[in-house]
C-alpha positions as CSV (number, residue, x, y, z in Angstrom):
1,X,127.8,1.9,88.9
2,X,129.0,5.1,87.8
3,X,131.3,5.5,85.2
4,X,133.1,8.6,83.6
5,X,132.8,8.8,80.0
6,X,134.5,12.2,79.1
7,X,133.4,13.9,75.9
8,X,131.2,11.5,74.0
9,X,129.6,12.0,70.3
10,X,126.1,13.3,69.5
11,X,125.9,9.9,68.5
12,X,126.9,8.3,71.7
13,X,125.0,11.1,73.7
14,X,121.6,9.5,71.9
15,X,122.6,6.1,72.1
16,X,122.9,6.7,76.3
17,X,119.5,8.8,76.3
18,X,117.6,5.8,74.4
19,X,118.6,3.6,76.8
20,X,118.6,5.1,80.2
21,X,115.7,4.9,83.0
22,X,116.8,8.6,84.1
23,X,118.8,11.1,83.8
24,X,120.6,12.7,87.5
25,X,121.3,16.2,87.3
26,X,122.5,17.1,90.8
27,X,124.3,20.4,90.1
28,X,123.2,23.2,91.8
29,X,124.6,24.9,89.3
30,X,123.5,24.3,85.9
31,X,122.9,27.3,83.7
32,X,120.3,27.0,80.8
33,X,119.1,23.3,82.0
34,X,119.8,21.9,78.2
35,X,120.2,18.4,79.6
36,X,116.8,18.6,81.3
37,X,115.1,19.2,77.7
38,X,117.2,16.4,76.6
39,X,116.6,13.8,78.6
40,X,113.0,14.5,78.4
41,X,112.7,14.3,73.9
42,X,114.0,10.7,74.7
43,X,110.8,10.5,77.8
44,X,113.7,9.9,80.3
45,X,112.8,10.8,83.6
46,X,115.1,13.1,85.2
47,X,116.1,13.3,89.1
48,X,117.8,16.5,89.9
49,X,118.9,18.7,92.7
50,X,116.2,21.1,94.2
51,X,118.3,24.0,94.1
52,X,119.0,24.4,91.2
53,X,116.2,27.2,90.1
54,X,116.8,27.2,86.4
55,X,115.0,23.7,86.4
56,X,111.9,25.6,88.7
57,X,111.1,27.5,85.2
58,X,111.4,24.7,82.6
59,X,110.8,21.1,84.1
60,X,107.0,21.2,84.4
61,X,107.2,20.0,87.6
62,X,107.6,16.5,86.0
63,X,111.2,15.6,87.4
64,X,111.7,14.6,91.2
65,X,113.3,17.1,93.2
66,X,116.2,15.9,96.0
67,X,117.6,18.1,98.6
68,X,120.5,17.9,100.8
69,X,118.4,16.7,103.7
70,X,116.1,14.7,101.4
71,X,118.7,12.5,100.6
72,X,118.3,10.9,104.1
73,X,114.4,10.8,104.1
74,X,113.4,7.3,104.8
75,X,110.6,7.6,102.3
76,X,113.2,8.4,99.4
77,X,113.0,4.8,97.9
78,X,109.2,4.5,97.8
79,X,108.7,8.1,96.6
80,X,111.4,7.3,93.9
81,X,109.6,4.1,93.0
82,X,106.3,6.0,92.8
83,X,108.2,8.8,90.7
84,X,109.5,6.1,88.1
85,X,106.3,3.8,88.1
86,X,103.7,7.3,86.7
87,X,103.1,6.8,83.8
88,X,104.2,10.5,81.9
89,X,104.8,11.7,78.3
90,X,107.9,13.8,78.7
91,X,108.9,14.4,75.6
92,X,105.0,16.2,75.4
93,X,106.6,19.0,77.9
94,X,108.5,20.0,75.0
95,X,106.1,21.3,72.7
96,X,105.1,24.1,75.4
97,X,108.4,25.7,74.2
98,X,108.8,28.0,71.0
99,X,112.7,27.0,69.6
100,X,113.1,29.9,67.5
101,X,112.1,32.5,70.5
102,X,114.3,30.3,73.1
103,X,117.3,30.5,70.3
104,X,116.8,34.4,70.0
105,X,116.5,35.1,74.0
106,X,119.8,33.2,74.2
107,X,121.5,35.1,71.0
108,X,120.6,38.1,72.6
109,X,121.5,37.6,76.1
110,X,125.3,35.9,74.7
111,X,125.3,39.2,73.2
112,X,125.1,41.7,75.9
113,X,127.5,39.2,77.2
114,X,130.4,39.5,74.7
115,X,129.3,43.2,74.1
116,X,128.2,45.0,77.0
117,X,129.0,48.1,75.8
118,X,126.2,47.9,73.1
119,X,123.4,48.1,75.7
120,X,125.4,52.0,76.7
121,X,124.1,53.0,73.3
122,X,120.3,51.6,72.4
């Protein structure tokens, strides 16, 4: 069952990832892919939509992509059962990332965003 929380607490948001089997991210949309990075510090496996490119960079190639059309392959339940049985240290994936360089990409990039006019004069 799914069931619509609305805005939960940090605390509640840890409570859900300690328990969960996965985490489905099926927005093609998703903009810095945060909730990939999360689910994966709590070594929750994470389903998510294959178009969504920002997950290409920073998943490892550890989640399991779904398409459209995939949704009606008739090998989605055993490839899904093969996904969840491997065994895999998520929560590893995370150390290939430097925080503090991450954090300043993001400050800057927010930046040219707020202030585009800046980038006329460096």
């Amino acid at each position: 069952d799914v069931e619509y929380l609305g805005f939960i607490s940090d605390s509640e948001l840890v409570s859900y990832y300690q328990k969960a089997t996965a985490c489905f991210l099926m927005s093609k949309y998703e903009g810095f892919g945060f909730p990939l990075l999360e689910a994966y510090s709590f070594n929750c496996k994470v389903v998510r939509h294959l178009e969504n490119e920002v997950f290409d960079e920073i998943s490892g190639k550890l989640d399991f992509s779904v398409s459209d059309k995939s949704l009606s392959d008739p090998n989605l339940e055993e490839n899904l059962r093969l996904y969840f049985n491997k065994e895999t240290d998520l929560s590893q994936h995370l150390l290939s990332f430097d925080w503090q360089e991450v954090a300043q990409k993001y400050g800057k990039v927010i930046n040219q965003m707020l202030y585009p006019d800046s980038l006329k004069r460096n």
